[in-house]
N, C-alpha and C positions, 0 to 999 in steps of 0.2 A: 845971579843965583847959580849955585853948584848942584847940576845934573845929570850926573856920575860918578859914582866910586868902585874903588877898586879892592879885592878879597883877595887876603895872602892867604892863600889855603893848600900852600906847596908839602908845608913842615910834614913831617913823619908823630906827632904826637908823641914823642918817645917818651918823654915822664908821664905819659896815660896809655903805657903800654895796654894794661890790662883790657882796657877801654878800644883802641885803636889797634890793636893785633891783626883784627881782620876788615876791618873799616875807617877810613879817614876822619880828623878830629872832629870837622864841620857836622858830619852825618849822627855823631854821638847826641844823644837824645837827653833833653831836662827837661823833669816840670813838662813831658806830652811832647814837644817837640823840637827837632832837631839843628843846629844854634844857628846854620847859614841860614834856614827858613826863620829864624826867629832875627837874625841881620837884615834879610829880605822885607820883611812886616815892617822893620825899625824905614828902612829907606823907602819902602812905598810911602809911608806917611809924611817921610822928608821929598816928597817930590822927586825922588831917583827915580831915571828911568832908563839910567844906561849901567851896567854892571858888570868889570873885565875882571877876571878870578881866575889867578893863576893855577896850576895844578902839578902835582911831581906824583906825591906817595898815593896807590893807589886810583891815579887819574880818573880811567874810565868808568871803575866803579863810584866815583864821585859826581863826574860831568854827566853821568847817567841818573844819578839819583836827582841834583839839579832840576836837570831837564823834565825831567818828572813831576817835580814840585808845583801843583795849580799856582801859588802867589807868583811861581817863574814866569807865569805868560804876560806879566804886567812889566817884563823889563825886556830889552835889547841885552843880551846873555854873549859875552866871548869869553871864549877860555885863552890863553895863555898857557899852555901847557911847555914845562922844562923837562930836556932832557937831562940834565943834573942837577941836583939841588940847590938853587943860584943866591938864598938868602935874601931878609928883605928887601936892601936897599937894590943885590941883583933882580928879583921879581920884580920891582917896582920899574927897573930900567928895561927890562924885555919887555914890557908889556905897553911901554910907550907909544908904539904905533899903533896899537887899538884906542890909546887913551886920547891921543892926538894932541894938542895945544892948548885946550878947556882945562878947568882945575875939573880936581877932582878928590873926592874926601878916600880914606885909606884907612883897612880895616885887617887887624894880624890876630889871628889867633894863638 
C-alpha cells in the first residue's frame, strides 16, 4: 500500500494571475478552503502519512502557511524547495531523496 505523495506546488500560477499575484496557487481558497488543505483531507483518508511538496514561487509564504494548517499535524511534511524552476518531471527528480525507494502517488497543480 502507498504511503506517500508528493505536491508540485513549485509553478508560479501564471494564467491565475489575478488570483496568485500575491500568494501561491495551492494557498488560493474555493468553496471555504484552500486546495493543498483540501489535497491534505483527500490523503488523510487515503492513509498518507508521508507528504514531500516541492516549492519555488513564493516559497516561505507557502511552507508557512502549510505548517500552519491543523490537518498538517497528521502528516510527516518535507519541502523540496528549488532554486530555479525545475518543472515536473525536474521536481519530481530533486525530491527523490526525501521520497527514497517507496512508490508514491503525485499531485500537480
Amino acid at each position: 500500500m502507498i504511503k506517500q505523495a508528493m505536491i508540485l506546488a513549485a509553478g508560479m500560477g501564471s494564467r491565475m494571475l489575478h488570483l496568485t499575484k500575491d500568494i501561491p496557487k495551492p494557498m488560493v481558497v474555493v468553496d471555504g478552503m484552500s486546495l493543498i488543505e483540501r489535497h491534505f483531507h483527500y490523503l488523510l483518508k487515503s492513509d498518507i502519512r508521508k507528504i514531500v511538496i516541492n516549492t519555488y514561487y513564493k516559497a516561505e509564504i507557502l511552507e508557512n502557511f502549510i505548517m500552519g494548517l491543523s490537518v498538517a499535524k497528521n502528516f510527516e511534511i518535507h519541502f523540496s524547495r528549488e532554486r530555479e524552476l525545475l518543472g515536473t518531471a525536474g521536481g519530481v527528480k530533486n525530491a527523490l531523496n526525501l521520497l527514497g525507494k517507496e512508490a508514491f502517488f503525485c499531485y500537480q497543480y
